[in-house]
N, C-alpha and C positions, 0 to 999 in steps of 0.2 A: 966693445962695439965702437964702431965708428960714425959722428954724425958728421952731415956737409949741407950747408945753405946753401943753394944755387939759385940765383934772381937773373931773370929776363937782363938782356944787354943791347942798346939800339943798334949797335953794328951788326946783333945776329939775329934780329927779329922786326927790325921796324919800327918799337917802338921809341917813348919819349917819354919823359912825365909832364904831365898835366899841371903842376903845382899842389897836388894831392898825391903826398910819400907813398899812398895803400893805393894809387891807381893810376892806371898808364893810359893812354890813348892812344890810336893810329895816327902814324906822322900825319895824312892830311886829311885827317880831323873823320868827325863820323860819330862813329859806335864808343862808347866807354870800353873797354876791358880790363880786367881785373893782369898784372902782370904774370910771365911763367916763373911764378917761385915754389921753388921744391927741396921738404927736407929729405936727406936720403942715409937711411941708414944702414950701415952695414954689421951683419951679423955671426960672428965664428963660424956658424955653421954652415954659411956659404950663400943666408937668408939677407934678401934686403925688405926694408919696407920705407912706404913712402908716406910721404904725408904734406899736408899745404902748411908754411906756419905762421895763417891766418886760419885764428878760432872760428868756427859756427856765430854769427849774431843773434840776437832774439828772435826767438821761435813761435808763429801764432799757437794756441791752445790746442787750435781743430781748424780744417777748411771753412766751418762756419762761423768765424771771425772774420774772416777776408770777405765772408757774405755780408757780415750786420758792417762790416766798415763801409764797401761801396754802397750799401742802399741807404745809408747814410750820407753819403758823402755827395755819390752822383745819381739818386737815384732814379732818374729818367736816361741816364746812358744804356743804350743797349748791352745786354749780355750775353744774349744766346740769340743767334737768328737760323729756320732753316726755312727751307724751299717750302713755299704754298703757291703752287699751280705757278703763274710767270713770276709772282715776284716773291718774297719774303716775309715769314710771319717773325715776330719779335718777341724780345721777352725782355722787360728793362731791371735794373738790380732791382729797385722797389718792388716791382710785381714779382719777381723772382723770390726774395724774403719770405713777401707775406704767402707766396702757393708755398714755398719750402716749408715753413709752420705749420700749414694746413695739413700739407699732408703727413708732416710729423703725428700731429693729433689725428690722425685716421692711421697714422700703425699704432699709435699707444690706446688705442680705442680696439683694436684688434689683437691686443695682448703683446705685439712683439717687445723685443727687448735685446739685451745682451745676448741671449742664449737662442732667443727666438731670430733667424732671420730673415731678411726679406732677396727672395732672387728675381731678376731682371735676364728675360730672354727679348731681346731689342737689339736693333740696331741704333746707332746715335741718334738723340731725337731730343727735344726741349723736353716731350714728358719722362725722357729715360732720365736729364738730367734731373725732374724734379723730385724723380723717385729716390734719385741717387742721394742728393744731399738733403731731400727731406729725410731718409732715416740717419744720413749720420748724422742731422740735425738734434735728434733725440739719443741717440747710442745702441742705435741699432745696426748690427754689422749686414753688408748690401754685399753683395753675389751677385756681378755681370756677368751672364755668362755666352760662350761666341756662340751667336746665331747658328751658325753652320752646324752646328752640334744638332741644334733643331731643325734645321731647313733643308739642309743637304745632305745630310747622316740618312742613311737606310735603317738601320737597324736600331737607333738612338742609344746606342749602349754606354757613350761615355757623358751623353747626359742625365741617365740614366744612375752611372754609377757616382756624377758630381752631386746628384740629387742625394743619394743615400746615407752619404759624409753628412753634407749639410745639413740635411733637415729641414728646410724654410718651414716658418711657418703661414708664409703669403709667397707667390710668384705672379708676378705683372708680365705680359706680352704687349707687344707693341701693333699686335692683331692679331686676336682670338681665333679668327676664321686662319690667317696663315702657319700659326703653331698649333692648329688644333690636334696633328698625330703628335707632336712632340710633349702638349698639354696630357692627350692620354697615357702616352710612354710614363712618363713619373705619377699620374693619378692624382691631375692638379687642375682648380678653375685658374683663371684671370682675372687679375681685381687692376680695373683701371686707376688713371689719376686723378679722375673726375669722382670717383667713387670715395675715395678717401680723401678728397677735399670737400667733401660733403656737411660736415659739423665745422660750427666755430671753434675757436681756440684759447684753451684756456690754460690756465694758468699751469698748469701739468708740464708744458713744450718747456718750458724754460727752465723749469728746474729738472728736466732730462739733458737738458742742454749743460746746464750747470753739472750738473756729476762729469761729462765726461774730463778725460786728462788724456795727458799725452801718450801714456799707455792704453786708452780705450782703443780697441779692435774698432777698425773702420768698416775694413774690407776684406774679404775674401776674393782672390784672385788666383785662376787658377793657370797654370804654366803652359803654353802652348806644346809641351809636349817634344820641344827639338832636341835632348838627349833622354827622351823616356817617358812615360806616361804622366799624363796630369797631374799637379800636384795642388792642394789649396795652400795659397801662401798667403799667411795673415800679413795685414798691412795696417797697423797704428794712425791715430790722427796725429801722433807726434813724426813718424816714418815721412809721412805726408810734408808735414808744413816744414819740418827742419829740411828735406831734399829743394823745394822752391827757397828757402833764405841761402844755403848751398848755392845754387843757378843764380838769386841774383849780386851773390858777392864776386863770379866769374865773370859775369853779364851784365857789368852794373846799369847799361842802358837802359835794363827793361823799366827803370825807374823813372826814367824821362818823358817817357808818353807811355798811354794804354794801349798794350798788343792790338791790332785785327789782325785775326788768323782766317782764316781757311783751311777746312781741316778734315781728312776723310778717317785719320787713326780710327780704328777699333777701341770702345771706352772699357772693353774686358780686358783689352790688354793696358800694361802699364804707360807704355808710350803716349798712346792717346789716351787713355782715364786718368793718368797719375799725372804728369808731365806737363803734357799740352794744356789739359783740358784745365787744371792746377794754378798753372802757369799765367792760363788767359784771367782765369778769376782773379787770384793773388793779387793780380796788378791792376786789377778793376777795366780789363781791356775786353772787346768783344771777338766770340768766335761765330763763325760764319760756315755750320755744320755743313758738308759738303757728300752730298750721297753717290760719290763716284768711290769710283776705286780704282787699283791699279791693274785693270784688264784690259783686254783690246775694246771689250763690250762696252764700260764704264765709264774712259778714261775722257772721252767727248765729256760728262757730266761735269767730270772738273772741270774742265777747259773753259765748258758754260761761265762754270760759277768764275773764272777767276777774269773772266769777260768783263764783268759785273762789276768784283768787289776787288780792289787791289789790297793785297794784304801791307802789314809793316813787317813779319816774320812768314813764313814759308817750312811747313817739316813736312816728309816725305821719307818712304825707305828707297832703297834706289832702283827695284823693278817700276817705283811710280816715275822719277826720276825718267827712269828707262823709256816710258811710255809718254812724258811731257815732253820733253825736248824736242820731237820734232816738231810738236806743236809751235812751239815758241821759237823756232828758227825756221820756221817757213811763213807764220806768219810775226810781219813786224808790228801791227798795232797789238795785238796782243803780249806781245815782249816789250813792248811800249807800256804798256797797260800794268803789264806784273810786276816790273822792277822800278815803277813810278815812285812806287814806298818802301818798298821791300830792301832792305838792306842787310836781311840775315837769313841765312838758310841753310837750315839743321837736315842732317840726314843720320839714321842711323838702322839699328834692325839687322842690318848685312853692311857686308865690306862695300863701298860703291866703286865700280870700278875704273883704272885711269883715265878711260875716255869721255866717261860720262863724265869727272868731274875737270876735263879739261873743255870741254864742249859748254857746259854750264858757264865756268867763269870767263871763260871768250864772251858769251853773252852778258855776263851781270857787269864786264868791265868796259865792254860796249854801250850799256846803258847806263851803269852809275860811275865809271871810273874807280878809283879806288876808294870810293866808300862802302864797303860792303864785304862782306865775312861767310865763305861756305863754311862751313864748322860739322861738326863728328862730336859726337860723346859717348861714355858706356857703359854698362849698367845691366840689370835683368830683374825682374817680377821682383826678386829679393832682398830689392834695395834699392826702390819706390820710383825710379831707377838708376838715378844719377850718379856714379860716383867718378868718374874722370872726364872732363871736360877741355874742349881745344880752345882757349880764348886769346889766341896769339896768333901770328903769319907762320903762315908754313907753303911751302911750293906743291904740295900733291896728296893726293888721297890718302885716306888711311889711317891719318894719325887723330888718335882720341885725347890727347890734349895731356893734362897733372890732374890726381888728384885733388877734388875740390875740399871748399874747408872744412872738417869734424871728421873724412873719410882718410884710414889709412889701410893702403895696399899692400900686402904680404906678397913679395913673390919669393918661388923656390925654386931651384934649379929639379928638373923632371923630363928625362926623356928628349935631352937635347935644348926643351924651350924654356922659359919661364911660368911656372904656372900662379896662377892669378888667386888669392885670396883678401876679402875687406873684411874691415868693422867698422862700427860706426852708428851713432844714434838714428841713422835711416835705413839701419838693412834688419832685416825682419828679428820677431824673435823664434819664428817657427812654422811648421806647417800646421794647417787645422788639425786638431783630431787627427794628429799622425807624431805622436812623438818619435816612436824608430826611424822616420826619415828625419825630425828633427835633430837628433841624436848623430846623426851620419852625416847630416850637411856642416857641421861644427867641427874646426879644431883643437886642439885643448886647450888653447889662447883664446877661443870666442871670435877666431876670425871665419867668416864665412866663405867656404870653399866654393868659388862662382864655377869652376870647370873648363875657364876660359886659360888663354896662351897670353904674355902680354910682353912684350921686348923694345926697346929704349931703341929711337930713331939714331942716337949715339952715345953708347954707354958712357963717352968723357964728357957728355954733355947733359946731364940729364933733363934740364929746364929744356931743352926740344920737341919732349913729348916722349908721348909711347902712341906704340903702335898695336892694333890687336893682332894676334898672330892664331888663331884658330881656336878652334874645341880641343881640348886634350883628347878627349873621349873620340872624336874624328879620324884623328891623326893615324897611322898608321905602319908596320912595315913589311915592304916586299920578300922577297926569299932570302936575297941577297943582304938582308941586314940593313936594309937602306930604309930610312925614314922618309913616308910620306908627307909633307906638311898640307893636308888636303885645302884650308880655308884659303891660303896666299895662290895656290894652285888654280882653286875653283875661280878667284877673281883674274887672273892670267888668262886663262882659257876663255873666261866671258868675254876679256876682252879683243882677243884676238881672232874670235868668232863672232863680233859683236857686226850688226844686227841679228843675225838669225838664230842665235843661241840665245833664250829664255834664259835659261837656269842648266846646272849643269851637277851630277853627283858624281865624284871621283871613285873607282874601282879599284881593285890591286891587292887588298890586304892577301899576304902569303903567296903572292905568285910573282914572275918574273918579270912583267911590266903593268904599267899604268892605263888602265883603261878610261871612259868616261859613258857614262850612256847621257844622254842631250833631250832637252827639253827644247822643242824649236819656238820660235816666236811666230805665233798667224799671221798678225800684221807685215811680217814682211818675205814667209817662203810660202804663203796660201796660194799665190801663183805662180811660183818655182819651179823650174822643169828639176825632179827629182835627180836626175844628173848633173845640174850645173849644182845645185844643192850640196850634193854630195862634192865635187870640185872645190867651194868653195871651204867647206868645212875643211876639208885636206890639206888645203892652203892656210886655211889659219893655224889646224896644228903642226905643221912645220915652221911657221912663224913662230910656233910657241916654243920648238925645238931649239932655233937658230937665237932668238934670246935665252938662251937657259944652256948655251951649249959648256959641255963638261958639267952639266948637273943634273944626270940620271931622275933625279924625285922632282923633277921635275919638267920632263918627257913625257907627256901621252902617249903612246906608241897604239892605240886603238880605239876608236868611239864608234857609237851605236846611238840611235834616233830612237826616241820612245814615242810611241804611237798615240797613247793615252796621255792625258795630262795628268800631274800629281792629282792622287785622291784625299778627298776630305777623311773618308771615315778607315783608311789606312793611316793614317796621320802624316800623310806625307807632304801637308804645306798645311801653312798658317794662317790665319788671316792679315798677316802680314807682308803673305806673299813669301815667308823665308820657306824653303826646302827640306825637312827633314831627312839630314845624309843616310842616318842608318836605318830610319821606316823605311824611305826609297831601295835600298838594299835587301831590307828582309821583305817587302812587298813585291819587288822584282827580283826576285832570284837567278830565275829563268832566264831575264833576259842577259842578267851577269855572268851566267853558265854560257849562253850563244856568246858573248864579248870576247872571251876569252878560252873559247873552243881552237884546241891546235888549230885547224884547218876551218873556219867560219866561214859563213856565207858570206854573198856579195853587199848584205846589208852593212855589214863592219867598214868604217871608216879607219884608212890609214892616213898618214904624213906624207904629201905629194911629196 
């Protein structure tokens, strides 16, 4: 084998050292960042792997360390705020602590345990959190699970079947009366937070507190589903607090002041439950729950909230992105307002596409000049999620940064790309009560086969990053032998059709061209004359043509409008907003048989 150090150089990235050898800074000045240093090994068999070589630091025990620290330390600072009618209801670390306790002793008063757990059908809310870390408070594994499952599902089958793995032996809603079919679907009451902070606390919480370790099960987390059906993926309190000391060895900032976030993530997903939400506690910083989301309907609620509260960090996937920006470029005291403190802003979930993230930093360098860091990281359920992060310059979208420190990357050469394997004291040890899928997600190293594509911004360069390069599972090929790379494709075509293309699922496996069927955006073809509609879309895939010329796989040569928007209970979007390629495909069939019918009707869009 072959190893190679390669370290960050200022000529190729801007940086400089600070007078601290383990940390660089931006030339004029700002954010801490941890430098691009990357070990990179190569292997006979054609195998590289990567790794940071900067060790993992000490690791909290459990998230409720970082709890008994701040309510110790600040505990009248706010920690969790959401929306009470105009203004804000609060919850400060101290009061945070002592309801976390409480409600510890009102699950260990109702039996629960390691075996026993408790499920959470909620959207983000102060009592979702104090359900959440009162039971890991005790060593009781917690099951968010996404609303939509219960709200939006017609037939509730796949809460239904998360219900039957589990087994809770408590499930909390965040309104009885709103989940009441979903309540009956599994054959379950609601026990609020009020109810279980009902009895004092005794001496019991603490020493349930004391057993756990950094192998205690936290969470149960179940996969949104975007190459395949749900899966529960345990998640450790060591998975936990080792991925946040990871984040802040890359981002050594976060140590300088306490986060305000603003924050609409989903707390069932990792992003917003693991991440964000992780992130803001760790550092004793407050978040400012945010009940919008990324819809045409919604996205006013943010806007609201960020009226109000100016954050110091900013995450987002980039349909929100999508949906913010013209907010903040048409009006200027609100871009006045956002980027007042805001000097970092994470996106991830999806690829974000080049325009959205040339249109963003025109703004943030408009208002802060070069203090300020778009950034990308990437990860999955499986690995709590962090495991490559960007914390250096780079000129464009896309790039997810080096492995951070304790994670190392396996790639292998597969069908053209690299395909993406880690290990690491933060990536899971399995799925619940599924060992055959835990068995299958493993390679005989113990590295964890993520499914993801991952390729180096310059193989002679490797300290430049990498880049994600799709789903294996996505990808695809035509008749002609030609390899689709659908994820780089699907962000082309957004943005060459961008405003009025949403979201977009690529077509083609086994036929002679590429098709696309198109998700439109309301906000901006709702009063579209249906032929200049169609005009414009033609013009943008010819635009996609005329960049891409002499490279077939990556030609639309046909696309199709879908009339319906993605469905929840087909699984064909997330609460993330990300697209599920092959639910979209096996739930429209039909329409992919009219796409690429010899002779189609006038609905098919071609390349003007």
């Amino acid at each position: 084998m072959i190893l190679h150090k390669l370290a960050g150089k200022k000529a190729d990235h801007g940086f400089e050292p600070n007078g601290d050898k383990d940390m660089l800074t931006p030339l004029q000045g700002g954010l801490r960042l941890a430098p691009p240093d990357v070990v990179v090994e190569h292997r006979l068999d054609g195998c590289m792997v990567l790794r940071s070589p900067h060790a993992v630091g000490p690791t909290a025990r459990t998230p409720s360390d970082w709890l008994l620290r701040w309510a110790a330390e600040a505990p009248q600072r706010i920690f969790l705020a959401e929306r009470n009618g105009t203004g804000w209801r609060s919850l400060s670390y101290g009061d945070a602590l002592a309801q976390v306790r409480r409600v510890g002793q009102g699950l260990l008063d109702r039996g629960l345990g390691p075996d026993a757990p408790l499920m959470i059908l909620s959207d983000n809310s102060i009592d979702h959190a104090l359900l959440m870390f009162g039971a890991m408070h005790v060593g009781v594994p917690v099951v968010p699970v996404s609303p939509a499952y219960s709200l939006l599902s017609r037939d509730h089958a796949k809460l239904r079947q998360i219900c039957e793995l589990v087994r809770p032996a408590l499930v909390h809603t965040s309104d009885p009366i709103r989940y009441r079919a979903a309540l009956a679907a599994i054959g379950h009451v609601s026990v609020g937070a009020a109810e279980l902070m009902a009895r004092p606390v005794t001496a019991e919480v603490d020493a349930a507190n004391a057993r756990i370790t950094s192998q205690t099960l936290a969470k149960v987390l179940f996969t949104s589903g975007s190459t395949g059906a749900p899966k529960g993926v345990i998640n450790t309190h060591g998975m936990l607090t080792t991925n946040q000391q990871q984040s802040r060895q890359v981002w050594p900032f976060l140590d300088d002041e306490p986060p305000v976030v603003v924050d609409w993530l989903p707390w069932n997903h990792t992003f917003g439950g693991n991440y964000n939400l992780n992130m803001v506690l760790s550092n004793g910083g407050t978040l400012y729950i945010d009940g919008g989301k990324p819809t045409p309907e919604l996205i006013e609620t943010t806007v609201r909230n960020l009226r109000e509260i100016a954050p110091t960090m900013y995450f987002n996937v980039p349909r929100g992105f999508d949906l913010l920006l013209p907010f903040l470029e048409q009006d200027a005291a609100l871009c006045r307002h956002f980027f007042s403190r805001c000097a970092f802003v994470f996106y991830a979930g999806a690829a974000l596409p080049q325009n959205l993230w040339t249109r963003f930093q025109a703004l943030a360098q408009r208002e802060r000049g070069s203090d300020f860091a778009l950034v990308s990281a990437w990860g999955s359920t499986e690995t709590a999620p962090l495991c490559a992060a960007l914390h250096f310059a780079v000129e464009g979208t896309g790039v997810i940064g080096l492995p951070v420190p304790g994670c190392e990357i396996k790639l292998l050469p597969n069908a053209g790309k690299l395909e993406a394997r880690v290990r690491g004291p933060h990536v899971t040890p399995g799925y619940y009560r599924r060992e055959d899928l835990t068995s299958q997600a493993f390679d005989e190293e113990g590295y964890y086969c993520m499914g993801d594509a991952i390729r180096f911004v310059d193989p002679q360069q490797p300290q430049r990053g990498l880049i994600f390069d799709g789903r294996v599972a996505e990808d695809f090929k035509l008749r002609s032998g030609t390899w689709v790379h659908v994820g780089a494709l699907r962000v082309q075509l957004l943005a060459v059709c961008d405003p009025l293309v949403q979201d977009a699922v690529i077509t083609g496996h086994d036929r002679d061209e590429i098709g696309a069927l198109l998700f439109l955006n309301p906000g901006t073809t709702r009063d579209l004359d249906p032929a200049e509609r169609q005009r414009r879309i033609a013009g943008g895939l010819t635009r996609l043509a005329g960049n891409n010329a002499g490279s077939s796989s990556f030609r639309i040569a046909r696309a199709l409008v879908l009339d319906e928007p993605p469905q929840v209970d087909a699984g064909e979007v997330t609460d993330k907003g990300y697209i599920n390629q092959r639910a979209v495909l096996q739930a429209r069939a039909a329409e992919v048989l009219k796409l690429h019918e010899p002779q189609p009707g006038d609905a098919v869009i071609y390349p003007a």
